[in-house]
C-alpha positions as CSV (number, residue, x, y, z in Angstrom):
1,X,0.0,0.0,0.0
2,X,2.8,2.5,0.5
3,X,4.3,2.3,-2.5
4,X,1.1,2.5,-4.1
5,X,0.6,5.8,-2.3
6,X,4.1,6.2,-3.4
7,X,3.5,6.6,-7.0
8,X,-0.2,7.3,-7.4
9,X,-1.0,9.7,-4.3
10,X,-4.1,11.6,-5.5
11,X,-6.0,8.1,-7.5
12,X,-5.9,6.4,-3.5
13,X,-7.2,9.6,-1.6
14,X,-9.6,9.5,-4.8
15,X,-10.6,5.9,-3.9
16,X,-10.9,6.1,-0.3
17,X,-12.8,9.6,-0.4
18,X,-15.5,7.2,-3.4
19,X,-15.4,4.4,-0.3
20,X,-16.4,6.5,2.4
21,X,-18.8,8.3,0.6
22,X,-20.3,5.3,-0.3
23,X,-20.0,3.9,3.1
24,X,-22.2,7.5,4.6
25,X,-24.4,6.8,2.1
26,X,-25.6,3.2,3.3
27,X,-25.4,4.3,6.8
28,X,-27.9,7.2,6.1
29,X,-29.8,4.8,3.6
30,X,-30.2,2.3,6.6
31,X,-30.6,4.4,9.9
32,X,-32.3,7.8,8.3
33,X,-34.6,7.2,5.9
34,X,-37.6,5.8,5.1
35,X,-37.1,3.5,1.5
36,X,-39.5,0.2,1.8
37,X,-37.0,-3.1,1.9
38,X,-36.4,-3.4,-1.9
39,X,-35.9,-0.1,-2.5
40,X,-33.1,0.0,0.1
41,X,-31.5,-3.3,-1.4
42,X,-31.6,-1.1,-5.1
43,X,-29.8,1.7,-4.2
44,X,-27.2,-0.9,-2.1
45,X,-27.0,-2.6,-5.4
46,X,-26.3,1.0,-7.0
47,X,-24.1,2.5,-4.4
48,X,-21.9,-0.4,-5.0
49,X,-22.0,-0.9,-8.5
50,X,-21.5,2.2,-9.7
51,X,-18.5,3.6,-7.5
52,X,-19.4,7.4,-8.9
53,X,-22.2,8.0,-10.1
54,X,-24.2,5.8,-6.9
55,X,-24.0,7.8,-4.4
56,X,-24.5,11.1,-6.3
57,X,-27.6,10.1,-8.0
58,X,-28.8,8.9,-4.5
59,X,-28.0,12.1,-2.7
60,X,-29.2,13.6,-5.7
61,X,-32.7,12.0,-4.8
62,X,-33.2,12.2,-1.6
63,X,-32.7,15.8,-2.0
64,X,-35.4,16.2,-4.8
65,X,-37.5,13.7,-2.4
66,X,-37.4,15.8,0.9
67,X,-37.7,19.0,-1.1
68,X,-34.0,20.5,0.4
């Protein structure tokens, strides 16, 4: 791992910052809010497999959904 922060710095902080983000996003998706069961397992299923674009389209969402 060091020497792949070695050479490629900013793609790892890039990778862990997607992770985490993705991590929040679960958490919030589990503890805060009020999907039925299979709309929960979806956006897991999204937040996962798309490492980018998940998360933002389900922040995205919820915003439009609570009228923030």
């Amino acid at each position: 791992m060091e020497q792949l922060f070695a050479r490629y710095p900013l793609v790892v902080i890039l990778i862990l910052a997607n992770y985490l983000v993705v991590l929040l996003s679960i958490f919030h998706l589990i503890f805060r809010s009020n999907h039925t069961l299979t709309q929960r397992l979806n956006w897991m299923l999204l937040l996962w497999i798309l490492p980018v674009f998940g998360p933002a389209a389900y922040w995205y969402f919820w915003n439009k959904k609570t009228g923030d």
